[in-house]
C-alpha positions in Angstrom: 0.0 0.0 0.0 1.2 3.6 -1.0 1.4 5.8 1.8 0.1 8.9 1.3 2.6 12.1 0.9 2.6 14.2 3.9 0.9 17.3 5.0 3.3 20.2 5.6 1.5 23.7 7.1 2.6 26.8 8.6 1.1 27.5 12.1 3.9 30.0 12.6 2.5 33.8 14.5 3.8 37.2 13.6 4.5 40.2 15.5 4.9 43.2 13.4 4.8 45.5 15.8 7.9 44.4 18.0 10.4 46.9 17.8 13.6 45.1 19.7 14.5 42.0 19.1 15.8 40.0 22.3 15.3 43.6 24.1 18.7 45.0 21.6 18.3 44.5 18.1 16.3 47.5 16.6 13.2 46.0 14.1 11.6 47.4 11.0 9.6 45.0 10.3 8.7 43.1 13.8 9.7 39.3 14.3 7.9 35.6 13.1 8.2 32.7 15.3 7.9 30.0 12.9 6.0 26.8 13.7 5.1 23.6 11.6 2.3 21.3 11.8 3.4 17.8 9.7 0.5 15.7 9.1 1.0 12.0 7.7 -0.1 8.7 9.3 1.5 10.5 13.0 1.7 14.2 12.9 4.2 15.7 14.4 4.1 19.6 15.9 7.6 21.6 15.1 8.1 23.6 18.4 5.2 26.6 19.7 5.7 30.4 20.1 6.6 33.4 22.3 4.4 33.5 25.7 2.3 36.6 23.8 0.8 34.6 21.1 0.4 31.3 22.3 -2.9 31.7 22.4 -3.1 32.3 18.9 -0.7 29.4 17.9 -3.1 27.0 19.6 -5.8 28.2 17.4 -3.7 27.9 14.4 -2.6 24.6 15.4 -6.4 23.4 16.2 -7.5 24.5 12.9 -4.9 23.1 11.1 -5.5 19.5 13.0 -8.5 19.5 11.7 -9.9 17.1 14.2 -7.0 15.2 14.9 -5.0 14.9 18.1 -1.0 15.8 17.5 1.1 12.4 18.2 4.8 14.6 18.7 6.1 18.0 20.1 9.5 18.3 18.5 11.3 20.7 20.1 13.9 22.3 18.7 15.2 25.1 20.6 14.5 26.0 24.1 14.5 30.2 23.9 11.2 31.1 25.0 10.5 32.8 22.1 9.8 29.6 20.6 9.2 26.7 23.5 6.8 29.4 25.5 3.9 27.1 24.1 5.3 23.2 26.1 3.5 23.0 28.9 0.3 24.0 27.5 0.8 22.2 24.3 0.9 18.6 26.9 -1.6 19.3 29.2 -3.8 20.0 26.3 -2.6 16.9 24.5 -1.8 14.2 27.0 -1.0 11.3 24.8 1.4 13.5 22.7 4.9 12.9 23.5 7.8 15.1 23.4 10.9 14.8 21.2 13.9 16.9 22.0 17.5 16.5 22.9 18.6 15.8 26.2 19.4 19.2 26.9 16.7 20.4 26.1 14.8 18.1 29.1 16.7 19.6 31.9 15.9 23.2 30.4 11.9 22.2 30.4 12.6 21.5 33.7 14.3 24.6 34.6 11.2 27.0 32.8 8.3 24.7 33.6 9.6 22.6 36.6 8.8 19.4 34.5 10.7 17.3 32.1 8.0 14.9 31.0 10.2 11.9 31.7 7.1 9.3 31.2 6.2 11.1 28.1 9.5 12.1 26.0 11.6 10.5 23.2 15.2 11.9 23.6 17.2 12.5 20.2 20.5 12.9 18.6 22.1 13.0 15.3 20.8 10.3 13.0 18.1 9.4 14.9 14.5 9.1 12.8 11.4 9.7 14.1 8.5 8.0 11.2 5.5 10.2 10.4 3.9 7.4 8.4 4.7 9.2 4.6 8.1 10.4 5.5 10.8 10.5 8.1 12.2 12.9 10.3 15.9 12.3 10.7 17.3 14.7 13.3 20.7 16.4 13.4 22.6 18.0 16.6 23.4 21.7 16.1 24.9 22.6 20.1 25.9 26.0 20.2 23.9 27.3 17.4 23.2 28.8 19.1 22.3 27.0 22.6 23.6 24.0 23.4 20.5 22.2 23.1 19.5 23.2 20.1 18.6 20.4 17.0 17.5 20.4 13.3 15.2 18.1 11.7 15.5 16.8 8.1 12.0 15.7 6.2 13.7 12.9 4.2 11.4 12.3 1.1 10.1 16.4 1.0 14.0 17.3 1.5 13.2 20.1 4.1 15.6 21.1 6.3 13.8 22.9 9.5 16.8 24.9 10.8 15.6 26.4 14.2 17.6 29.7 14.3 20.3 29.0 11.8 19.3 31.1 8.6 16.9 33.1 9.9 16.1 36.7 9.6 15.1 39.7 11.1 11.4 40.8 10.2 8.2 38.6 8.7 8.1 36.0 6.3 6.1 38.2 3.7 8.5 41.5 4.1 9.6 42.1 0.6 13.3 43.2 1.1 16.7 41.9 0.8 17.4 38.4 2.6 20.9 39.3 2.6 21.1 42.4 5.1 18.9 41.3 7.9 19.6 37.7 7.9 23.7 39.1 8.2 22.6 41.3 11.3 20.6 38.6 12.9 23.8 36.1 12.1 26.2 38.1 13.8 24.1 39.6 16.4 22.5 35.9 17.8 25.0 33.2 16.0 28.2 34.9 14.8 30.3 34.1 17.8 29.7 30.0 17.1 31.8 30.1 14.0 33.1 26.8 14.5 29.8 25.2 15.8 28.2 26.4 12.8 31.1 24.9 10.4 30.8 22.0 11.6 26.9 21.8 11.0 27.0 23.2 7.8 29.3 19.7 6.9 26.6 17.4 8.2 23.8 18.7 6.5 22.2 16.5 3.7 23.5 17.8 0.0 20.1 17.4 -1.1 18.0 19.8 0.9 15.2 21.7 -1.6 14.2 23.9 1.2 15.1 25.6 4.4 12.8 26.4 7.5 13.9 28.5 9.8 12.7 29.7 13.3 12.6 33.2 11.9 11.7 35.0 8.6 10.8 33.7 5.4 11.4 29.8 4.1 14.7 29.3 1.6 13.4 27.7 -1.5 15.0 27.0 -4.6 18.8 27.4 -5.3 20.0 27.3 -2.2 23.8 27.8 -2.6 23.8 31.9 -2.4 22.6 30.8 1.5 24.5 27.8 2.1 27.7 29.6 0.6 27.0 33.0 2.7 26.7 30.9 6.0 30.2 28.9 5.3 31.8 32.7 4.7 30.2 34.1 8.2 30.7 31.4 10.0 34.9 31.1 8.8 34.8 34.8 9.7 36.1 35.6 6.2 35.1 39.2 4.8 32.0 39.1 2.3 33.5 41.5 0.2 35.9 44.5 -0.4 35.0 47.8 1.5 35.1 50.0 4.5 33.4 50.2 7.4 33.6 53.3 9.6 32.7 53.4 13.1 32.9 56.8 14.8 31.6 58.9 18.3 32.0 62.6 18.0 30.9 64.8 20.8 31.6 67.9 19.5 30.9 66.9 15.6 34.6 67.5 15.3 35.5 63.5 14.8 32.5 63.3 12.7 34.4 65.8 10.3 37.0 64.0 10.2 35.1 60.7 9.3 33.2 62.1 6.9 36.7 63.5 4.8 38.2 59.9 5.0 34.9 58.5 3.7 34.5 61.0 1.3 38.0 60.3 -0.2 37.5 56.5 -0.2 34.6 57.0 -2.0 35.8 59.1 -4.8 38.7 56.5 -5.4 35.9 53.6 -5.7 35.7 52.0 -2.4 32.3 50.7 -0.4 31.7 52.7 2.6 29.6 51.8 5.5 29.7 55.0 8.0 27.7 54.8 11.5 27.6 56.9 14.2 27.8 55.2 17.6 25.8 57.4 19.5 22.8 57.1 17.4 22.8 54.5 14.6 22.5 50.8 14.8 25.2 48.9 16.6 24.0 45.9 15.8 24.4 46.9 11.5 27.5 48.9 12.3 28.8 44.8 13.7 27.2 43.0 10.5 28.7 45.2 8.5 32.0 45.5 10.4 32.4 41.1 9.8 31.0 42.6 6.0 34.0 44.2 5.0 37.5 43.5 4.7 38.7 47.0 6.8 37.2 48.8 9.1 38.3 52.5 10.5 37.6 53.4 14.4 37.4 57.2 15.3 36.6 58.2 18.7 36.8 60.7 21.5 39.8 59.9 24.4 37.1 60.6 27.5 38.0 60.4 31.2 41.6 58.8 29.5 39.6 56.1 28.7 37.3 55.5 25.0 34.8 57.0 24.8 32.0 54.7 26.3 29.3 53.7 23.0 32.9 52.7 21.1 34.4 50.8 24.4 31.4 48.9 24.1 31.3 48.0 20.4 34.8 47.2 20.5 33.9 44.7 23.4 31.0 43.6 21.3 33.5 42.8 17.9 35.4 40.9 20.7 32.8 39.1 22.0 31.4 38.0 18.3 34.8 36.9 17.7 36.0 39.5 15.2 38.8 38.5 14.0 41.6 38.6 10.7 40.7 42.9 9.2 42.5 45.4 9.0 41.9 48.4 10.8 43.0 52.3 10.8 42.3 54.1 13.9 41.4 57.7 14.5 41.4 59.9 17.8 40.7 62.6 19.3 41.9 64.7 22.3 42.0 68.3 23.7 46.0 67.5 26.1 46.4 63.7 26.4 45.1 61.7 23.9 45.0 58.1 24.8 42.0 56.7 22.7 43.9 54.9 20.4 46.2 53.5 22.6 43.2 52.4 24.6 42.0 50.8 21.3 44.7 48.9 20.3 44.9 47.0 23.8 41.6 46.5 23.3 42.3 44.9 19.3 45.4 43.2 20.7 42.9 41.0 22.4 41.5 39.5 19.0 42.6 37.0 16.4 45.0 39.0 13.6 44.0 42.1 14.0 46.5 44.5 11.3 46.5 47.9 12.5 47.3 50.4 9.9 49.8 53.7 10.1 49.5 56.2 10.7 47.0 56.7 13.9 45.4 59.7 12.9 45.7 62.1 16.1 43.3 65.0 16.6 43.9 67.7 18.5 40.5 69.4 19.2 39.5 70.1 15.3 40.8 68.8 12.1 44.4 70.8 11.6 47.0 70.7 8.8 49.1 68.2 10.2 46.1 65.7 10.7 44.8 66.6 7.4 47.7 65.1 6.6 47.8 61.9 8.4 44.1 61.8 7.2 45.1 61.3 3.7 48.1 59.1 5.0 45.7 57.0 5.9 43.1 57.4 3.3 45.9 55.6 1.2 46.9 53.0 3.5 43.4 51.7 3.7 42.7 51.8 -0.2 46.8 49.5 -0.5 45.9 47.4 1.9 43.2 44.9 0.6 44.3 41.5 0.9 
């Protein structure tokens, strides 16, 4: 007897009003928290939602069972944006069983005081889990970007559901650019498992026709401009050729200087990404800083010390594991500045790490003399691509 293909629906809730991501990452377009309902003979339940909407998750879910009562809760990441719905997914269906790795358990315990001993099926790589028309085979992904997380492989539809590996910034229906969000969600959530996410990225199937992630839109067709844009975030290897220039000015006379140095790479052809610390995006300044092959730091010496929105991107590049740019520096100080000192010992810290000459020092306002480094270093950057 032929079994009958199986029944793959979104039951996934939107929130396109959110306007910080994880309470940081600035939104334009809100958030999904993608869910799957996986009707064949069994049907299986691809984790819930954020505590907001699990109420309207569990009417999606009910209308799409059509009747029926759910056999599995896979669970495939524990952040509460997604596994907010457990507990009130089993007590509404207590013959369903859970199916999670054994991480996973001790962190139901930990949220809902209950790890459903008598009711779970623990999982690992290459471990299946039959729908009855198709096969879930699961595959361990710790540390991308919790250490609990897993993906599961639909064998005979080829979809890979990804939990937070390539996902995105914004709903599914947003028309814009995969590229730019989905690289400021990467760095900003995955970027500093570089080395987990390599070594997913070689277990996965080579036949996979589609990609579900967690969040944003589902990857369908060629997949290889994804696939290959993971492998080059994830070996920390610039995207492409350009400049990124990340600046604090409290006076507007740093920001003068950046906007001369940009100015000139621009005219002699280069990509320039400029932000200002105080009040743009961090979290695109970082995206774009793993972007590029050089980045440029201007900033104000303050109390001797950096000037406190760059000390704490320059602990964020650290953190994310920023590693193998070059980098020309830029300061500024009224009698003793030390910012650029301050920020090499901070640059020192990471993974080769070229610093260009010259520093550019400031004294107050722009001057002949650092006119004249400016340029200096103007050239530097545009001779030094590697």
């Amino acid at each position: 007897m032929v079994k009958k293909p199986i029944a793959i629906r979104y039951i996934g809730v939107e929130d396109p009003s959110l306007d910080l991501f994880e309470a940081q990452y600035p939104l334009k377009h809100g958030m999904s928290y993608n869910s799957y309902l996986l009707s064949g003979e069994k049907i299986a339940v691809l984790d819930t939602a954020d505590a907001r909407f699990v109420p309207a998750w569990l009417a999606g879910l009910e209308n799409g069972l059509q009747g029926r009562t759910p056999d599995y809760l896979v669970v495939q990441h524990m952040e509460p944006d997604h596994s907010s719905g457990i507990r009130t997914f089993m007590e509404r269906y207590p013959s369903a069983r859970v199916v999670a790795g054994a991480k996973a358990f001790s962190m139901m315990r930990q949220f809902f005081g209950e790890e459903y001993a008598d009711r779970r099926i623990q999982v690992s790589t290459g471990d299946t889990l039959d729908l009855g028309g198709d096969t879930l085979t699961f595959l361990s992904a710790p540390m991308v970007h919790w250490p609990e997380v897993i993906m599961s492989y639909l064998t005979g539809a080829r979809i890979l559901f990804s939990a937070d590996a390539f996902g995105k910034f914004g709903v599914p229906e947003t028309r814009e650019d995969w590229d730019d969000e989905a690289r400021r969600y990467y760095f900003g959530i995955v970027g500093k498992y570089g080395a987990q996410v390599q070594n997913v990225l070689k277990n996965l199937p080579a036949d996979i026709a589609a990609i579900c992630p967690l969040h944003g839109p589902a990857l369908e067709g060629d997949l290889s401009h994804y696939l290959n844009l993971y492998s080059v975030w994830s070996s920390y290897r610039p995207e492409s050729e350009g400049v990124t220039v990340a600046y604090t000015s409290v006076y507007g006379h740093t920001q003068k200087a950046v906007e001369a140095l940009a100015e000139s790479l621009r005219r002699a052809g280069e990509n320039v990404a400029v932000y200002d610390l105080c009040r743009d995006d961090a979290s695109a300044a970082l995206a774009d800083a793993f972007r590029y092959d050089r980045l440029v730091l201007a900033t104000t010496t303050y109390n001797m010390e950096i000037f406190p929105p760059m000390r704490t991107f320059l602990g964020t590049l650290a953190e994310h594991g920023y590693r193998d740019r070059t980098v020309g520096l830029i300061e500024n100080g009224s009698w003793a500045p030390a910012a650029a000192r301050k920020m090499m010992e901070s640059l020192n810290q990471m993974k080769d790490i070229r610093i260009l000459e010259p520093v550019v020092t400031i004294r107050s306002a722009l001057s002949g003399d650092s006119q004249t480094q400016l340029e200096a270093l103007s050239r530097a950057l545009r001779t030094s691509k590697k």
